[in-house]
OpenMM code with the backbone's topology and positions (N, CA, C; nanometers):
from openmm import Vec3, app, unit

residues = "UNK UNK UNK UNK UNK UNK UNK UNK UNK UNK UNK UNK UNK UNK UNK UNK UNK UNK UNK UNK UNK UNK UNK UNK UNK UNK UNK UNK UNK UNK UNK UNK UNK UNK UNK UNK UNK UNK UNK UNK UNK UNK UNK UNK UNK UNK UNK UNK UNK UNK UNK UNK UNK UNK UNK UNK UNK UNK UNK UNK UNK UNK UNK UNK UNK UNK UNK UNK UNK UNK UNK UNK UNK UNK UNK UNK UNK UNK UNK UNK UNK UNK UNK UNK UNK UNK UNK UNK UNK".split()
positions = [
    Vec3(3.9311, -3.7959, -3.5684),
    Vec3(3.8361, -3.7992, -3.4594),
    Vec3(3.7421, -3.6805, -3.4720),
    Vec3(3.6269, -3.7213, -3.4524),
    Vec3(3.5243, -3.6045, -3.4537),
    Vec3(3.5072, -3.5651, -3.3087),
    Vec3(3.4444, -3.4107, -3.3040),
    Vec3(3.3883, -3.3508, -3.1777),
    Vec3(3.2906, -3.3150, -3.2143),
    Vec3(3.1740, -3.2977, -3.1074),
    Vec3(3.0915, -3.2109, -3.1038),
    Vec3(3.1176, -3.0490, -3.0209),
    Vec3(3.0681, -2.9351, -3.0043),
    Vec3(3.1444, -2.8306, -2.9558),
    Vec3(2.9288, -2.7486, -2.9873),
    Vec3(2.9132, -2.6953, -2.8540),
    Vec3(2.8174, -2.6060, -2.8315),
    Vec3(2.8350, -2.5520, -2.7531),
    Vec3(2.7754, -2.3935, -2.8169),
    Vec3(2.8480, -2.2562, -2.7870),
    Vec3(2.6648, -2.1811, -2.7386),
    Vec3(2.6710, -2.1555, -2.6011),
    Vec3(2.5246, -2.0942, -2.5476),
    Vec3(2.5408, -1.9024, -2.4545),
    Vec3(2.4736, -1.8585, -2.4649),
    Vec3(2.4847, -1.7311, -2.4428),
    Vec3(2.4686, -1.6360, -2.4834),
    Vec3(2.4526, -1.4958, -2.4021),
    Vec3(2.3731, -1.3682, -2.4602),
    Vec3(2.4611, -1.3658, -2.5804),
    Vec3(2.3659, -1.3137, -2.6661),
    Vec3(2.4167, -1.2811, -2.8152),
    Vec3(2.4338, -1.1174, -2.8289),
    Vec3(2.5988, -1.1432, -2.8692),
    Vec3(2.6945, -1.0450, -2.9254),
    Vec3(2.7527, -1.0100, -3.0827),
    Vec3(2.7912, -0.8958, -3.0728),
    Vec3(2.8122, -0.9432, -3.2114),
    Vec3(2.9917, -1.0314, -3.2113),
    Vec3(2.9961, -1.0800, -3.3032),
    Vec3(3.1398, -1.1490, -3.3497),
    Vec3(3.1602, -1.3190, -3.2465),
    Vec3(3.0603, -1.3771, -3.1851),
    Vec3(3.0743, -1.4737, -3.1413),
    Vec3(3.1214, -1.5806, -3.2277),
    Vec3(3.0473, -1.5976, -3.3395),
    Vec3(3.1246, -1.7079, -3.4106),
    Vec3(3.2415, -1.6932, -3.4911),
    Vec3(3.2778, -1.5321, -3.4916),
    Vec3(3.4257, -1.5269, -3.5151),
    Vec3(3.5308, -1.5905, -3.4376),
    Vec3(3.4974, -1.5273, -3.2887),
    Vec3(3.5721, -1.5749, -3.1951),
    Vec3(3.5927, -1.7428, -3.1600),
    Vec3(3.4625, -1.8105, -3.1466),
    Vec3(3.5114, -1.8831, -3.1624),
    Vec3(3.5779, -1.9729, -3.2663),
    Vec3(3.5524, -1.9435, -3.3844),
    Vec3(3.5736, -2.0507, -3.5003),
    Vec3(3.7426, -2.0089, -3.5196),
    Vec3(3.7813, -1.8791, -3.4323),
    Vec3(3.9323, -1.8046, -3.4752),
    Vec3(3.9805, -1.8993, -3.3707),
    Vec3(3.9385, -1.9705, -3.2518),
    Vec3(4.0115, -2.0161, -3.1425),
    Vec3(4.0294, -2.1370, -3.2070),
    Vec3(3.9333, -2.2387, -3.2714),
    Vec3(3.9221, -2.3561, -3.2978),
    Vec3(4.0491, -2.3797, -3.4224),
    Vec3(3.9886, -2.2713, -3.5236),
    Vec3(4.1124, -2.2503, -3.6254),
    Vec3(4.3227, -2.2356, -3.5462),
    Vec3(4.3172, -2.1305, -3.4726),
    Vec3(4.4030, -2.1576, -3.4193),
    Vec3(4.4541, -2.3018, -3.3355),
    Vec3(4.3857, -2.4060, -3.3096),
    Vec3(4.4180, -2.5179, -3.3047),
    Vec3(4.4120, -2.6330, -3.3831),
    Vec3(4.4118, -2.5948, -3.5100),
    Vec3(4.4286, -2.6710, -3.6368),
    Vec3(4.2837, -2.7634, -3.6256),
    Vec3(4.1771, -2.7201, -3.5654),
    Vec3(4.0387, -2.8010, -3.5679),
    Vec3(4.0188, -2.7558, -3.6948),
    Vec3(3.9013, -2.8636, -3.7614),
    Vec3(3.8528, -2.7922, -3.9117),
    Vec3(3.7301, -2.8529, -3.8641),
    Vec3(3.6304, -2.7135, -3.9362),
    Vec3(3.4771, -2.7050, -3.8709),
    Vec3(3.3847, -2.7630, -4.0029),
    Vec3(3.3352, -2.9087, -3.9578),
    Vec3(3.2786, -2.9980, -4.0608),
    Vec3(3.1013, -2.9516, -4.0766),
    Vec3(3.0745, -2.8889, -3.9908),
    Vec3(2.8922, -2.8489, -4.0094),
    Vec3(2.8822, -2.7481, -3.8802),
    Vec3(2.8103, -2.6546, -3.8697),
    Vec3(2.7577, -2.5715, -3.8034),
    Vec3(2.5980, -2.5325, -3.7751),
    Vec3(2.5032, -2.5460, -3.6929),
    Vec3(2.4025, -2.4900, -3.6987),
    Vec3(2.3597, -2.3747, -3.6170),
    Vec3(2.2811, -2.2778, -3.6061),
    Vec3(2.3220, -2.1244, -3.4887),
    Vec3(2.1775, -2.0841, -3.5292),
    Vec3(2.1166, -2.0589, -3.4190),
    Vec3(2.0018, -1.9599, -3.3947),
    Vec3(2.0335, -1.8758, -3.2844),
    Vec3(1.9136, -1.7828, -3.2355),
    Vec3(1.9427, -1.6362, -3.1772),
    Vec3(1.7852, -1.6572, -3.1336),
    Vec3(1.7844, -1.7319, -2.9726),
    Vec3(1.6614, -1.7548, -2.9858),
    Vec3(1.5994, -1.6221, -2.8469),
    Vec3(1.5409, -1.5364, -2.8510),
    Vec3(1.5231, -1.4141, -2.7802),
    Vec3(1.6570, -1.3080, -2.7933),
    Vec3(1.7402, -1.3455, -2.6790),
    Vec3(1.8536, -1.2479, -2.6799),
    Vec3(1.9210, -1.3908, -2.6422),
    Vec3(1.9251, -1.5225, -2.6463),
    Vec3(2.0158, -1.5873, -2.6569),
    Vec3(2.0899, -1.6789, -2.7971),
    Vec3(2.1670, -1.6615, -2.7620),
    Vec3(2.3078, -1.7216, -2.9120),
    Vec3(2.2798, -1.8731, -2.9078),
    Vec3(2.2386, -1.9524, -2.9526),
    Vec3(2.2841, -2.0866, -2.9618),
    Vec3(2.3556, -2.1535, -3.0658),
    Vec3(2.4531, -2.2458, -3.0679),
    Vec3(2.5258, -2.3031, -3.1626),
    Vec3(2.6127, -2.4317, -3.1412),
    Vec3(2.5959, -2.4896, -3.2572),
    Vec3(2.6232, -2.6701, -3.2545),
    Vec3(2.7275, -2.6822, -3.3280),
    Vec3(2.8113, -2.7023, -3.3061),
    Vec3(2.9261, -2.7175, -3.4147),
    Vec3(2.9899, -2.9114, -3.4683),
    Vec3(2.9953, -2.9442, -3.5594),
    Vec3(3.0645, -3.0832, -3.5631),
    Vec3(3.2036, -2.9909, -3.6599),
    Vec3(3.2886, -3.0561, -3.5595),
    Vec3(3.4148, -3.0705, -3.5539),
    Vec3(3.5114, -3.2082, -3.6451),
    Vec3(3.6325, -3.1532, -3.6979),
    Vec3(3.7494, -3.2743, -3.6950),
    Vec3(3.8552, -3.2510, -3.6350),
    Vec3(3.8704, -3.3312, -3.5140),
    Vec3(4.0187, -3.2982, -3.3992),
    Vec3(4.1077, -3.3527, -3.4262),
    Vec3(4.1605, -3.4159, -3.5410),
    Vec3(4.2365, -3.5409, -3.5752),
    Vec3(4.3834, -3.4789, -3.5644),
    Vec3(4.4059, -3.3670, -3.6010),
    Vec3(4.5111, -3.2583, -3.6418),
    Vec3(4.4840, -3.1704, -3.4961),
    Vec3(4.4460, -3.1426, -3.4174),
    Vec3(4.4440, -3.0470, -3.2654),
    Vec3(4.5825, -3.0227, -3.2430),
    Vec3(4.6555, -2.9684, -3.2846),
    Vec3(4.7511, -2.9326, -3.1787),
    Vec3(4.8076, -2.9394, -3.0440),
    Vec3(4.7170, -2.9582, -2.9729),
    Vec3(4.6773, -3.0354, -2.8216),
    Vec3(4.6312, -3.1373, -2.7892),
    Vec3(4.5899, -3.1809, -2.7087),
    Vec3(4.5673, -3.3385, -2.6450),
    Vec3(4.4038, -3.2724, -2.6365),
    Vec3(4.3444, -3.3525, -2.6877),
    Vec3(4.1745, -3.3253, -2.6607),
    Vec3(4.1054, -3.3023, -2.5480),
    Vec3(4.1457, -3.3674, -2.4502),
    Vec3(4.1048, -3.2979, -2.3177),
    Vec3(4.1639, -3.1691, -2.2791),
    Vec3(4.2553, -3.1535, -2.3562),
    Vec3(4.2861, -2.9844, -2.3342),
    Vec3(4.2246, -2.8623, -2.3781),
    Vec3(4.1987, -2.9311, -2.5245),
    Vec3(4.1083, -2.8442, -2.6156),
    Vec3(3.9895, -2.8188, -2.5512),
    Vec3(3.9487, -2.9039, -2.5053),
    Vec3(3.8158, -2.9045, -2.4113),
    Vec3(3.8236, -2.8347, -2.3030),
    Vec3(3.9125, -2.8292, -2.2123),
    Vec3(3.9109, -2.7285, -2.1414),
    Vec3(3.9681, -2.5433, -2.1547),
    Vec3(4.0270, -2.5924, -2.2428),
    Vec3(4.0912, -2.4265, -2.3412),
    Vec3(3.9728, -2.3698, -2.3426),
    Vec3(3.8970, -2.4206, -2.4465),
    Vec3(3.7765, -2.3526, -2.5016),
    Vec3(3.6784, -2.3357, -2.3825),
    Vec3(3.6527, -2.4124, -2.3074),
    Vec3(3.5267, -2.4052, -2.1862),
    Vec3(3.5969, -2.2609, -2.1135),
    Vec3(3.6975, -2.2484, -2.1215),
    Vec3(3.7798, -2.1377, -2.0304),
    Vec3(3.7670, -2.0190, -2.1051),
    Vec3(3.8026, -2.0400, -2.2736),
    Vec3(3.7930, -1.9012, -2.3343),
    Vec3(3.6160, -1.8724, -2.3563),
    Vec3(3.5610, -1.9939, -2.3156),
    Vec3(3.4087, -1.9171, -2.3172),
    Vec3(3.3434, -1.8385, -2.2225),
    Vec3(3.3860, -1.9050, -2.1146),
    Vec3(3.3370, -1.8263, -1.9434),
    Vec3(3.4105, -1.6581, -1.9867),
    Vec3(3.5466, -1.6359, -2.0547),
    Vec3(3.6366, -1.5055, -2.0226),
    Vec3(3.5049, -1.4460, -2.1250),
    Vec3(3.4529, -1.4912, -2.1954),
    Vec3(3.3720, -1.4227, -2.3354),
    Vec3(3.2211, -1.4230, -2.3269),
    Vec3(3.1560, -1.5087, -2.1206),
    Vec3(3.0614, -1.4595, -2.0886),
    Vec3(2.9707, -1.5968, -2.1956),
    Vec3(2.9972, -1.6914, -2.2502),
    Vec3(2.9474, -1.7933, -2.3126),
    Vec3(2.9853, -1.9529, -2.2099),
    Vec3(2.8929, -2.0211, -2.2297),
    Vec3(2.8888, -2.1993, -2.2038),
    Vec3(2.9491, -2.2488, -2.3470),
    Vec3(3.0938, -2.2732, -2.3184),
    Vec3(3.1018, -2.3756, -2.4292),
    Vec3(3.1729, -2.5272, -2.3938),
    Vec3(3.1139, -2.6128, -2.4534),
    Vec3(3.1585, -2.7144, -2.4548),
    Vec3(3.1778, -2.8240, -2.5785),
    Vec3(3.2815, -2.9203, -2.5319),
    Vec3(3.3191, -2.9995, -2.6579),
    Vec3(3.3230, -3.1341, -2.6024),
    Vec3(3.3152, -3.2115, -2.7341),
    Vec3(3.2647, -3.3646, -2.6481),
    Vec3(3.3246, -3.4422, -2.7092),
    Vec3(3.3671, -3.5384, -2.7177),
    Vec3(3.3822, -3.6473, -2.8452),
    Vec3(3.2644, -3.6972, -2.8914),
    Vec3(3.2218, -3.7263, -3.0215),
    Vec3(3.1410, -3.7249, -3.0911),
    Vec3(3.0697, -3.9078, -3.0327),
    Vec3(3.1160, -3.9684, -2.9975),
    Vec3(3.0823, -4.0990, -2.9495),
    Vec3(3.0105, -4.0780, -2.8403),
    Vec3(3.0621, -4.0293, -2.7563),
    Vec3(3.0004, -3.9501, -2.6338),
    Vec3(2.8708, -3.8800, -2.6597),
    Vec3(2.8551, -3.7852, -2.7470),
    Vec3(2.7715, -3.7173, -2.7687),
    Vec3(2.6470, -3.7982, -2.8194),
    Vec3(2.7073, -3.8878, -2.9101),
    Vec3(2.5609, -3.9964, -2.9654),
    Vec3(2.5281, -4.0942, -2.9077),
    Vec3(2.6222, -4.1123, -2.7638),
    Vec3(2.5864, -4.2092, -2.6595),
    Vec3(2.4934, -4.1278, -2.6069),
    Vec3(2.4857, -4.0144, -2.5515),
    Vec3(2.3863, -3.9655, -2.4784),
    Vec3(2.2535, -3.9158, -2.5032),
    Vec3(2.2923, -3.8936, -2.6923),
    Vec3(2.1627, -3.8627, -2.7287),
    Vec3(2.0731, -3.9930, -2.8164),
    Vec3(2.1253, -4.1261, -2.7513),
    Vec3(2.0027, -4.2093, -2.8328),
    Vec3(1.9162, -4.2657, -2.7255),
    Vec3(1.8109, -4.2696, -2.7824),
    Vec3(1.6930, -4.3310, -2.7079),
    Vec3(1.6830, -4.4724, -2.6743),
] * unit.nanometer
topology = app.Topology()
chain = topology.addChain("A")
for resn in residues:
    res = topology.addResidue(resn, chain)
    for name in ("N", "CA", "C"):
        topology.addAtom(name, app.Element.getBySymbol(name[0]), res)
């Protein structure tokens, strides 16, 4: 199963450590990444494989939305169906 996962907020240093160390710690493997730094904000798109999660996907989803608020970031994760439901015209 694929996810999508975007990571928004003032830019620090070691953000995509942190998160890619949280994702890694749940056996996610990170299939593409894109990241700009647009003023003083961080943006980043991640495609995901959850197939292997360690957790139940709605958990992962809320894990991470939780370790982003403690780290002062918006993150969120989607299922990838979801995500291309919302973004077609």
């Amino acid at each position: 199963m694929k996810a999508i996962i975007t990571v928004v907020g003032k830019d620090t240093v070691g953000i995509f450590a942190k998160v890619s160390n949280f994702i890694a710690d749940h056996n996610v493997n990170i299939d593409g990444v894109s990241q700009t730094v647009l003023d003083d904000t961080f943006c980043m798109i991640m495609s995901v494989d959850v197939a292997k999660c360690t957790i139940p996907f709605g958990e992962f989803a809320e894990s991470i939305k939780e370790a982003g608020e403690r780290n002062g970031l918006a993150i969120h994760a989607m299922h990838e169906d979801i995500f291309n439901s919302m973004h077609r015209i």
